[in-house]
VOMARDO-225171 format. One line per 2 residues: number of its first residue (from 1); for each residue x, y, z of N, C-alpha, C. Coordinates in Angstrom, 1 decimal, m for minus. Layout:
NUM	X Y Z X Y Z X Y Z | ... .
***
This chain:
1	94.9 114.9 93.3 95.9 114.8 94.4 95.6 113.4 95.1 | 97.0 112.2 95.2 95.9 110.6 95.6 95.8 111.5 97.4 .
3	95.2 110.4 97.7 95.1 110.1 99.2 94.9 108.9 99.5 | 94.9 108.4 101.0 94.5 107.0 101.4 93.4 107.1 101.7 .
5	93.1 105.4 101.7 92.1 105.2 101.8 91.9 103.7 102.3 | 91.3 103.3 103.3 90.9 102.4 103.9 90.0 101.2 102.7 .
7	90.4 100.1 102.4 90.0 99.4 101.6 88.6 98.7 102.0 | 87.4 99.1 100.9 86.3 98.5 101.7 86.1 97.1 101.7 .
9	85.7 96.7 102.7 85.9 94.9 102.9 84.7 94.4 101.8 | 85.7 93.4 101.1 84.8 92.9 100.0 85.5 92.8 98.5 .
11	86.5 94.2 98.8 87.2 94.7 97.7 88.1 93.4 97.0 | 87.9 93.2 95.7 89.4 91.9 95.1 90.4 92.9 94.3 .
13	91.5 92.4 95.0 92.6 93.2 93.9 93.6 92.1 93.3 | 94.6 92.5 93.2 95.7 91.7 92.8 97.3 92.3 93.3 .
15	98.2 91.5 93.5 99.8 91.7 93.8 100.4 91.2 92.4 | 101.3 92.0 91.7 101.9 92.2 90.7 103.6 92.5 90.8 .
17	104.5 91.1 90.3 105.8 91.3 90.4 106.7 90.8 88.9 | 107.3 91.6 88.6 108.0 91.2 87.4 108.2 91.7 86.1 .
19	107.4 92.7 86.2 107.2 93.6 85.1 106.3 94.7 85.4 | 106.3 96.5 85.3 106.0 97.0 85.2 104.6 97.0 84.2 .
21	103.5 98.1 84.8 102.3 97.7 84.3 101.8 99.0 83.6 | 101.7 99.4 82.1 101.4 100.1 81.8 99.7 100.6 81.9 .
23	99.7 102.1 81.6 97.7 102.5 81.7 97.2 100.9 80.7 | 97.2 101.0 80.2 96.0 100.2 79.7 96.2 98.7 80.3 .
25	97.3 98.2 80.2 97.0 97.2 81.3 96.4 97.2 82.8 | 96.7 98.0 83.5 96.0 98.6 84.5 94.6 99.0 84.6 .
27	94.2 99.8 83.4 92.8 99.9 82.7 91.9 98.3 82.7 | 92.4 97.6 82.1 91.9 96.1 81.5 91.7 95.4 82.5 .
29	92.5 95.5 84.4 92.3 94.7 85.6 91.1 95.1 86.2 | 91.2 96.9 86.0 90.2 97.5 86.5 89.2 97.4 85.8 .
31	88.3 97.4 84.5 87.3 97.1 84.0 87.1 95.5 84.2 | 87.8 94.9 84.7 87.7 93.1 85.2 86.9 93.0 86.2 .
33	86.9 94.3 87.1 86.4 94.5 88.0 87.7 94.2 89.2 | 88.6 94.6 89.1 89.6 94.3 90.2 89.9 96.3 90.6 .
35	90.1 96.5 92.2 89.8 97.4 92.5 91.0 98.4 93.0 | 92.0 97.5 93.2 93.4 97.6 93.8 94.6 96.6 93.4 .
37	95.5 97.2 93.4 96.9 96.5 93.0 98.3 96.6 94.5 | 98.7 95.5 94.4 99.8 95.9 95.2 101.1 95.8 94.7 .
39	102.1 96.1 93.7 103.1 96.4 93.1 104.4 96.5 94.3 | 105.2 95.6 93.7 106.5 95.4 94.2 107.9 96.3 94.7 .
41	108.4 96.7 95.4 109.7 97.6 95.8 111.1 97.1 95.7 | 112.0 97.2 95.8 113.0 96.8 96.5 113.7 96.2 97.9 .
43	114.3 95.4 97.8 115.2 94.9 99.1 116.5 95.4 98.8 | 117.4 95.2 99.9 119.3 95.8 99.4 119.6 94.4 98.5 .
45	118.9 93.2 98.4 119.5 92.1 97.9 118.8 91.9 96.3 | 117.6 92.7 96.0 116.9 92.3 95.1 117.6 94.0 93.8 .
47	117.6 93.5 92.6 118.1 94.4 91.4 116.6 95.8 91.8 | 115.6 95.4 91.4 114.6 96.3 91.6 114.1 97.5 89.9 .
49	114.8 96.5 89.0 114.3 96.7 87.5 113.6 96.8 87.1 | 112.3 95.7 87.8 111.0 95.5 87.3 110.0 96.4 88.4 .
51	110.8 96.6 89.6 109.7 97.2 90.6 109.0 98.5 89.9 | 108.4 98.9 91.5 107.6 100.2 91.3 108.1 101.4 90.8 .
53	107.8 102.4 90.1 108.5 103.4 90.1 107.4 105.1 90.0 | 107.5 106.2 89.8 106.7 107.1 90.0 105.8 107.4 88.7 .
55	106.5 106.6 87.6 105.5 107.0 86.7 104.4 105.7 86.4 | 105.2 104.7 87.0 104.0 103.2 86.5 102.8 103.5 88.0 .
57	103.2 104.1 89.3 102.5 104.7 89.9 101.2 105.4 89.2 | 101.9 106.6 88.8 101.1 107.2 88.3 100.1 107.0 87.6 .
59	100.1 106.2 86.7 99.9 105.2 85.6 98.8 104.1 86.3 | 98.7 103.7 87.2 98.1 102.9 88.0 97.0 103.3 88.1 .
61	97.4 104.7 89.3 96.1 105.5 89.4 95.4 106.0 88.8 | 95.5 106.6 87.7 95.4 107.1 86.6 93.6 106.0 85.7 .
63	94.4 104.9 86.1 93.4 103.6 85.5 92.3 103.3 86.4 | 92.4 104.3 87.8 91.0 104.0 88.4 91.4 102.8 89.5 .
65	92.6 101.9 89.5 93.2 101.1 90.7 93.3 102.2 91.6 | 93.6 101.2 93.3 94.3 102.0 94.2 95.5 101.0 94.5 .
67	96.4 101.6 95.0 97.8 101.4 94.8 98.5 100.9 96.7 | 98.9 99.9 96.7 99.6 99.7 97.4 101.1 99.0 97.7 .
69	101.9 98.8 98.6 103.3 98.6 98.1 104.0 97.2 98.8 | 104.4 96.2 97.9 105.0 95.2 99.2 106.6 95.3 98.8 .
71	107.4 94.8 99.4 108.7 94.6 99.4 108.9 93.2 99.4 | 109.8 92.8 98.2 110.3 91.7 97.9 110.9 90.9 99.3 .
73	110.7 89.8 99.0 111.7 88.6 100.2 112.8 88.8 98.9 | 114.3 88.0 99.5 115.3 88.3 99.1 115.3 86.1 98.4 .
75	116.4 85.9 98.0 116.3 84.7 97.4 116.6 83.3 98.4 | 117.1 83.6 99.6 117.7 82.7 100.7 115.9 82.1 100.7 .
77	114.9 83.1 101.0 113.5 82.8 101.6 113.1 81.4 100.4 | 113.2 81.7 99.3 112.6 80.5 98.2 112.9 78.9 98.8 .
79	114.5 78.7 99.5 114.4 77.4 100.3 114.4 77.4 102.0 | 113.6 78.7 102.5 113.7 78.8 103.6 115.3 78.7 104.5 .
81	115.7 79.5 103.9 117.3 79.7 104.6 117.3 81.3 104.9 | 116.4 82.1 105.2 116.8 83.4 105.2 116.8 83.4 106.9 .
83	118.0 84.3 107.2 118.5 84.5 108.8 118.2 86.2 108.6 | 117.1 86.7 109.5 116.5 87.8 109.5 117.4 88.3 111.3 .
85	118.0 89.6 111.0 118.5 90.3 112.8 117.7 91.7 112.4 | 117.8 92.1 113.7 116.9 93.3 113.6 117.7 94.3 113.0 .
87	119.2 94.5 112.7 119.7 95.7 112.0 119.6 95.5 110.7 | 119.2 94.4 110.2 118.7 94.2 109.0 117.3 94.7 108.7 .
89	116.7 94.6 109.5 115.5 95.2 109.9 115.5 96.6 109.2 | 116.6 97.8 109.8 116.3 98.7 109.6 117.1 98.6 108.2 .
91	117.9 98.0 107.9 118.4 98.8 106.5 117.4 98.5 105.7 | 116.3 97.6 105.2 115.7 96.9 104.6 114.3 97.6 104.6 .
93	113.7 98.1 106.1 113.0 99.2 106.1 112.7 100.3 106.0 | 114.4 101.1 105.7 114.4 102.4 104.9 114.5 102.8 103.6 .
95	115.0 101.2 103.0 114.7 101.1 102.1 113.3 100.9 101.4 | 112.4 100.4 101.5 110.9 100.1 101.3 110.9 102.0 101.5 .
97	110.7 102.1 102.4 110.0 103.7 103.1 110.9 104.5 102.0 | 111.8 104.5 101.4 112.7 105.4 100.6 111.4 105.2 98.9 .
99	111.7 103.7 98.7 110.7 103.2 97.5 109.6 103.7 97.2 | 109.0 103.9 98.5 107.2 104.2 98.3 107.5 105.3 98.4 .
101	108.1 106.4 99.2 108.1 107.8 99.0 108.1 108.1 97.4 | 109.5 107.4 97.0 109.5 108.2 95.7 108.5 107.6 94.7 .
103	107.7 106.5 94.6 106.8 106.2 94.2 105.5 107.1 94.1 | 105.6 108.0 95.2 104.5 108.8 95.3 103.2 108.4 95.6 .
105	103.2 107.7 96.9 102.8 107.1 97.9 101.9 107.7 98.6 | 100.3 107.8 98.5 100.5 109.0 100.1 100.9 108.3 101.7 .
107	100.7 109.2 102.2 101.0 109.3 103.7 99.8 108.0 104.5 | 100.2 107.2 105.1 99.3 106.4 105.7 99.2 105.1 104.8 .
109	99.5 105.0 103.7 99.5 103.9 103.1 100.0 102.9 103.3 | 99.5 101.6 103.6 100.2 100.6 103.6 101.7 99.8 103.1 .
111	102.4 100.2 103.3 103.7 99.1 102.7 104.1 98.1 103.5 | 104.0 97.0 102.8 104.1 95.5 103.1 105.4 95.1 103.0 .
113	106.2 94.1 104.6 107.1 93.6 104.6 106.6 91.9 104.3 | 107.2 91.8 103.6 107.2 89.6 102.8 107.8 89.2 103.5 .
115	107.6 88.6 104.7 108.0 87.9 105.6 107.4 86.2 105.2 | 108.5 85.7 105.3 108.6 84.3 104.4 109.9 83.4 104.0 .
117	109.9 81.8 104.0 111.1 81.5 103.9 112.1 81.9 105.1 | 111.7 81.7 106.5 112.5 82.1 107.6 113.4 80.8 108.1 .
119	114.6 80.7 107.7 115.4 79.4 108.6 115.0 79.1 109.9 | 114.7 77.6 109.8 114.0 77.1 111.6 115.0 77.3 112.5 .
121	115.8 77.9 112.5 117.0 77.5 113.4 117.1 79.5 114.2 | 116.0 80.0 113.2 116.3 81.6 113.6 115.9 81.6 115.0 .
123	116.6 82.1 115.7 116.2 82.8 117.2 114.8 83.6 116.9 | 114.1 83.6 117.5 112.8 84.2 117.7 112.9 85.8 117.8 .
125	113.4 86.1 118.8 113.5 88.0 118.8 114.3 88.3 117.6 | 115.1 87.8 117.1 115.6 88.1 115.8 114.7 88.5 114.9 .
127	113.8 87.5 114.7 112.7 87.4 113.5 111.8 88.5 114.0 | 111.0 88.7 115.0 110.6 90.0 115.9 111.7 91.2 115.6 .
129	112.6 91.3 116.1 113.5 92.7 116.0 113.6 93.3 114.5 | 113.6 92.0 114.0 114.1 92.3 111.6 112.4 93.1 111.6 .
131	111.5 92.3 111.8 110.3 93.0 111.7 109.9 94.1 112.1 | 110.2 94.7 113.4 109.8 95.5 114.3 110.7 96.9 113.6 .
133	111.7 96.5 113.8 112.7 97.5 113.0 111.9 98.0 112.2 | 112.1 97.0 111.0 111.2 97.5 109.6 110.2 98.4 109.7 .
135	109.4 97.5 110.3 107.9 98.3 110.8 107.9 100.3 111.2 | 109.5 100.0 112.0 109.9 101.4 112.1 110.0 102.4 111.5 .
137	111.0 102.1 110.4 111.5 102.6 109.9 110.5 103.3 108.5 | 109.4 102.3 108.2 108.6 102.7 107.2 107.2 103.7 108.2 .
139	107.1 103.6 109.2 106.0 104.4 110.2 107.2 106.2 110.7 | 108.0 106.2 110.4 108.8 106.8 110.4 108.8 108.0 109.4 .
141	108.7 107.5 107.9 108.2 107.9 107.0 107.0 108.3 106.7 | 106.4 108.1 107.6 105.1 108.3 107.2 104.0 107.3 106.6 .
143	104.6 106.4 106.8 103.4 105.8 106.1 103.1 104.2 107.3 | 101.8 103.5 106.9 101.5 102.5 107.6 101.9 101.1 107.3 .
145	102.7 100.2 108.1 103.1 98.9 108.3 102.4 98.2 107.9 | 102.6 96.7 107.2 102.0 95.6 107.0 103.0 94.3 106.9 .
147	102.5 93.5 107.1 103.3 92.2 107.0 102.5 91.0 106.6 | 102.6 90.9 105.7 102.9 89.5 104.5 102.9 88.2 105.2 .
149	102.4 87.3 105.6 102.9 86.1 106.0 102.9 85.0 105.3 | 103.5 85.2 104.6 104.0 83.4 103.8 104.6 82.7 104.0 .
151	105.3 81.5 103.7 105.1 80.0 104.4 106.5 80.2 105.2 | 106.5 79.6 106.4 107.9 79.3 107.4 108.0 81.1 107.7 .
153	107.2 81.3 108.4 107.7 82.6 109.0 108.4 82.2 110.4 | 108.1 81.2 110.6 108.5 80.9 111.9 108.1 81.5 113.0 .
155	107.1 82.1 113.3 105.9 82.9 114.3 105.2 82.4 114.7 | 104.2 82.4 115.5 103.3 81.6 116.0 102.1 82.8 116.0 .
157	100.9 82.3 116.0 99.7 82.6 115.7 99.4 84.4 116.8 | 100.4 83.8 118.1 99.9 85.0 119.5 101.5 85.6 119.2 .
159	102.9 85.1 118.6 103.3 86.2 118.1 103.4 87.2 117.0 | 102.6 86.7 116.2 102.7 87.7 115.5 101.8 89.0 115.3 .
161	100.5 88.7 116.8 99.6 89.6 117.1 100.0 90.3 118.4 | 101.0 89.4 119.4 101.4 90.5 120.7 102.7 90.7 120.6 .
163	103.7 90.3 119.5 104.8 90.8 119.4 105.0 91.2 118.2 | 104.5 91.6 117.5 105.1 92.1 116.4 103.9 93.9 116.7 .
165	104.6 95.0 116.2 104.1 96.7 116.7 103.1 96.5 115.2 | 103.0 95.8 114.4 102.7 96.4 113.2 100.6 95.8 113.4 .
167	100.0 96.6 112.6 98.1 96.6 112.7 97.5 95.8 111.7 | 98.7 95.5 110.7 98.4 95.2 109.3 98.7 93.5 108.9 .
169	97.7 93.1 108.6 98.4 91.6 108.5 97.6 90.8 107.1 | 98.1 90.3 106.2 98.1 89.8 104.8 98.5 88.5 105.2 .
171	97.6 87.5 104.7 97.5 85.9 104.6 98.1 85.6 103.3 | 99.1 85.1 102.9 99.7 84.5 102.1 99.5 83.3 101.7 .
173	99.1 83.0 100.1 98.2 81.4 99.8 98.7 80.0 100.7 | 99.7 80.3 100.8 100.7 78.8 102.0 99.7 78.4 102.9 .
175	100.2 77.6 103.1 99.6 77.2 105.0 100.0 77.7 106.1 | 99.4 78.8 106.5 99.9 80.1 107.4 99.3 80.1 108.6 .
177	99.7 80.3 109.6 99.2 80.5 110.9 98.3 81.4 110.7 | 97.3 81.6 111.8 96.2 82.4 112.1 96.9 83.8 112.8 .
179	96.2 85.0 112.8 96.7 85.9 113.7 95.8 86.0 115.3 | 96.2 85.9 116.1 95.5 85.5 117.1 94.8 87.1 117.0 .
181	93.7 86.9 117.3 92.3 87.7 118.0 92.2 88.5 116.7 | 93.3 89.3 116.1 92.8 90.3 115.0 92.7 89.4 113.6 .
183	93.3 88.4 113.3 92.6 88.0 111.3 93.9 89.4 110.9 | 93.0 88.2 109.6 93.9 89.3 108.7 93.0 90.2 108.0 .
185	93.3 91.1 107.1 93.1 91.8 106.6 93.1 92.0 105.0 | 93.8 90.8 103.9 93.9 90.8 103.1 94.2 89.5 103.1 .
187	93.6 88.7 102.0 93.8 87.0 101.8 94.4 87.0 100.0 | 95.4 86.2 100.0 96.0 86.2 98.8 95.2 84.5 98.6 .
189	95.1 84.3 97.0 94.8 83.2 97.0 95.3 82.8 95.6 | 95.9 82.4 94.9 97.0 82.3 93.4 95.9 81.0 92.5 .
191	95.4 81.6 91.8 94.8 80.8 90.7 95.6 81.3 89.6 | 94.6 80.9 88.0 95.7 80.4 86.6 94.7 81.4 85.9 .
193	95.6 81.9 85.1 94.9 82.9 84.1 94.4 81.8 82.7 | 93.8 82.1 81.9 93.6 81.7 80.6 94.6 81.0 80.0 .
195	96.2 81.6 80.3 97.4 80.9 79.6 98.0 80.0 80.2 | 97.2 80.1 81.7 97.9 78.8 82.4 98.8 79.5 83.3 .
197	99.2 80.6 83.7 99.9 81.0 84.1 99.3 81.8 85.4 | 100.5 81.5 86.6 99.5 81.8 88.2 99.8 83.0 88.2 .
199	98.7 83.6 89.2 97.9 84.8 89.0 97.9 84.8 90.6 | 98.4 86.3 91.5 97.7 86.2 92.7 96.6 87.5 93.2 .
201	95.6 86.8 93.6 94.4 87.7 93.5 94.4 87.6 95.6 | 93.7 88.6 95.5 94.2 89.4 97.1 92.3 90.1 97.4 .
203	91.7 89.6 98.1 90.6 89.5 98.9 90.2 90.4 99.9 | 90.1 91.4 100.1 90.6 92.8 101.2 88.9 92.3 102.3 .
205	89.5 92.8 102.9 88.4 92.0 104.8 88.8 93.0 105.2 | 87.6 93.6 106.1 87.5 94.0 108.0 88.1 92.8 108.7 .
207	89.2 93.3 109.9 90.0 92.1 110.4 88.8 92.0 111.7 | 88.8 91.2 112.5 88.2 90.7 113.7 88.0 92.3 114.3 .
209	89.3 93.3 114.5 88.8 94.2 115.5 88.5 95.3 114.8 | 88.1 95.3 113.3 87.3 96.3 112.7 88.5 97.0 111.9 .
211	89.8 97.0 111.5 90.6 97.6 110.9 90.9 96.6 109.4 | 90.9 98.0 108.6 91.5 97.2 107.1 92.7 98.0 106.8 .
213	93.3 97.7 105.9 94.6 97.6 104.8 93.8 98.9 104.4 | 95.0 99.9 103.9 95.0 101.4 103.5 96.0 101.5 101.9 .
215	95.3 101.9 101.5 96.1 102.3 99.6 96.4 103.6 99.5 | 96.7 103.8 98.5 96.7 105.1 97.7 95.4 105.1 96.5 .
217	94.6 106.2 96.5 93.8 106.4 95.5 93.9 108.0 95.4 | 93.8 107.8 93.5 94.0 109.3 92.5 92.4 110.4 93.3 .
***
């Protein structure tokens, strides 16, 4: 039966987008010694072909990983043109919270909003409200918030730790602001596999006030 579980600081995993990951590839990260995966969802703007689904879930755990969930940025974010409002917020976060349910998720697990690629011109409680929404709408479900910050979030270091509701915060390899007083909690850092081909490997930490990132484990 999985359950959550608090990632112990120290842990290296990896974030995986673009193809579904069968047992034995999942087997092969984990005898690498990699300990956790974070596997990709849907947006209303992204196809969601390659995402998560309940059997490559299953399949995961199955391999001895623990399992957690991010949500795609949409394509505007690649040249920083994405205009984020908070009703976007919610449709975008029921969607993720719809994803990980049927993924078979447990309760409390982390699912990750990709906040990234934000047009400079966005109003500020916009970018807060798209978030906060989100944040809702997946704590709603049941399960626990996180947010991604990769490059041009357009946030600043004390908003994104006294205005944004969410506990969970992921450093994205960019040049990213700091979270004021709490850190993050997971550090992504993208090196090159053997073929030359980048690879993003994800670092799990106790944040400053003692809280880590939560998975699913079998």
């Amino acid at each position: 039966m999985p359950s959550t579980i608090s990632i112990p600081n120290g842990s290296i995993g990896f974030d995986h987008s673009g193809s579904r990951l069968t047992f034995q590839q999942a087997r092969d990260y984990a005898d690498r010694g990699y300990k956790f995966c974070l596997r990709y969802i849907p947006n209303p703007l992204s196809p969601g072909d390659s995402d998560l689904i309940k059997a490559e879930a299953d399949a995961i755990l199955a391999s001895g990983l623990w399992l957690g969930a991010v949500q795609h940025c949409c394509a505007a974010s690649q040249t920083s043109e994405f205009v984020p409002t908070p009703d976007m917020g919610i449709k975008w976060g029921e969607i993720a919270a719809q994803h990980a349910a049927a993924a078979g998720l447990a309760a409390d697990t982390t699912v990750w909003l990709d906040l990234e690629g934000v047009k400079d011109s966005t109003p500020v409680a916009n970018i807060l409200g798209f978030c906060n929404q989100w944040f809702a709408q997946v704590a709603q479900a049941g399960f626990a918030s996180g947010v991604y910050v990769g490059f041009d979030p357009c946030l600043t270091s004390d908003q994104l730790y006294f205005q944004l509701t969410t506990q969970h915060y992921w450093r994205g390899a960019s040049d990213v602001p700091d979270v004021a007083f709490r850190g993050y909690q997971i550090v992504q850092r993208v090196i090159k596999d053997p073929g030359g081909n980048e690879f993003d490997v994800d670092h799990a930490q106790t944040d400053n006030l003692g809280s880590s990132a939560t998975v699913t484990s079998q």
